[in-house]
Each structure stands twice: as structure tokens, then as C-alpha cells.
C-alpha positions, 0 to 999 in steps of 0.5 A: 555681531553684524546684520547684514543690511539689505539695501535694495529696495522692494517695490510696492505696487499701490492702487489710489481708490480715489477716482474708483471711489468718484466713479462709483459715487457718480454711477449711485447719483445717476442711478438714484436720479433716473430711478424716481421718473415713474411716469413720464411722457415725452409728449407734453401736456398739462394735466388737470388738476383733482383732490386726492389724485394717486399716482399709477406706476404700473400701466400696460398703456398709457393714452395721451390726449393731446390739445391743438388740431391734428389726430382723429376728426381734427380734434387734436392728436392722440399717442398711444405709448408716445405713438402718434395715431391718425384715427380710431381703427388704430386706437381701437386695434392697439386696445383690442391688442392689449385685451387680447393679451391681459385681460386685465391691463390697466390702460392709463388716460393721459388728457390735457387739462384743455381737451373737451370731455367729449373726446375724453369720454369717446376714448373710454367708450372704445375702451369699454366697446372692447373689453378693458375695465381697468383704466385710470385718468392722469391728474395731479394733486393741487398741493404738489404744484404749490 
């Protein structure tokens, strides 16, 4: 009895998962890294230290005070959301604003551990004159820096 011997051979189509493999195991490293910046400005400062600071991850707007000259009165600038503003008006409608639309945003102040308190508590007056009752100050806890 003879078998017949097919001796063409059949082509296999392959797929290497190798670089699909690295490709997705970098989108999963990028992802996880980005994901852990909660808070982060582009305008730099240094914020003041406080025993039992809490971190705030759901703000509706964020405040920086910033230390140097420029901003209202000269006293240094002021970002709204990483916005430069130049006076009070501008804060005091972007607050309004925000009251109009959730009365009850948390609005978080971000002050340079160098800004005098008076311009500190200037801010949170507008915030009470119009209305916001939640706000939160920046700070960091002294055992995260050592």
C-alpha cells in the first residue's frame, strides 16, 4: 500500500506579539504615571508647610498666590486656573462666575509660603463678599518632604 506524500508545502501566516506585547506594556507605564499627578500647577511656588495637611483632588478653582512684584497693587501675581490676572475685578468676576454656576464649588488657595497674610486673607474676603463657602488652603505636610 502506498500513501501518496504531499510534498508542497503549506504556508503559515505567523503574527510575533512580541512589539504588541511592548507597546502595550508601555501605554500601561504611561498611563499609570500620568494618572498620580492629582494637583499640579504650572505656576511654581512653594507652599507652606502644616501638620495634618490633607490633599484636595476635586476642585472647581484653583488660586495661586504667587511671591515677587507684578499682579494687583504690585503685591505679586495672581493665577486663576493658571491664568495671570492683573486686578481685583478680574478675581472677584471669575469668583462671581463660579457662584453663579455651583454654589457650592470648592475653590482652592494655593499661597507661596513667602506671601504675606494679608494678601492671603484679601483673597478669602472676596471669596466670602460673594458668596463661596468652600475653600481650601495648599499646604504640605512636613513628613512628605523628609
Amino acid at each position: 500500500m502506498k500513501f501518496k506524500r504531499d510534498n508542497r508545502r503549506k504556508v503559515q501566516a505567523t503574527l510575533d506579539m512580541t512589539p504588541l506585547i511592548d507597546v502595550v506594556f508601555q501605554l500601561l507605564i504611561f498611563f499609570m504615571v500620568s494618572s498620580t499627578f492629582v494637583v499640579q500647577s504650572s505656576v511654581p511656588i512653594e507652599l507652606p508647610e502644616a501638620e495634618g495637611a490633607d490633599q484636595l483632588e476635586s476642585k472647581e478653582m484653583a488660586i495661586t498666590l504667587v511671591y515677587g512684584t507684578g499682579g494687583p497693587e504690585d503685591g505679586g501675581e495672581i493665577f486663576i486656573n493658571d491664568v495671570s490676572i492683573t486686578n481685583w475685578t478680574q478675581l472677584t468676576r471669575a469668583l462671581v462666575d463660579l457662584r453663579e454656576r455651583d454654589p457650592e464649588a470648592l475653590v482652592l488657595i494655593r499661597p507661596d509660603a513667602r506671601v504675606p497674610t494679608e494678601r492671603l486673607v484679601k483673597v478669602l474676603g472676596f471669596a466670602n463678599s460673594v458668596g463661596i463657602k468652600n475653600y481650601g488652603i495648599a499646604a504640605t505636610s512636613p513628613a512628605a518632604e523628609r
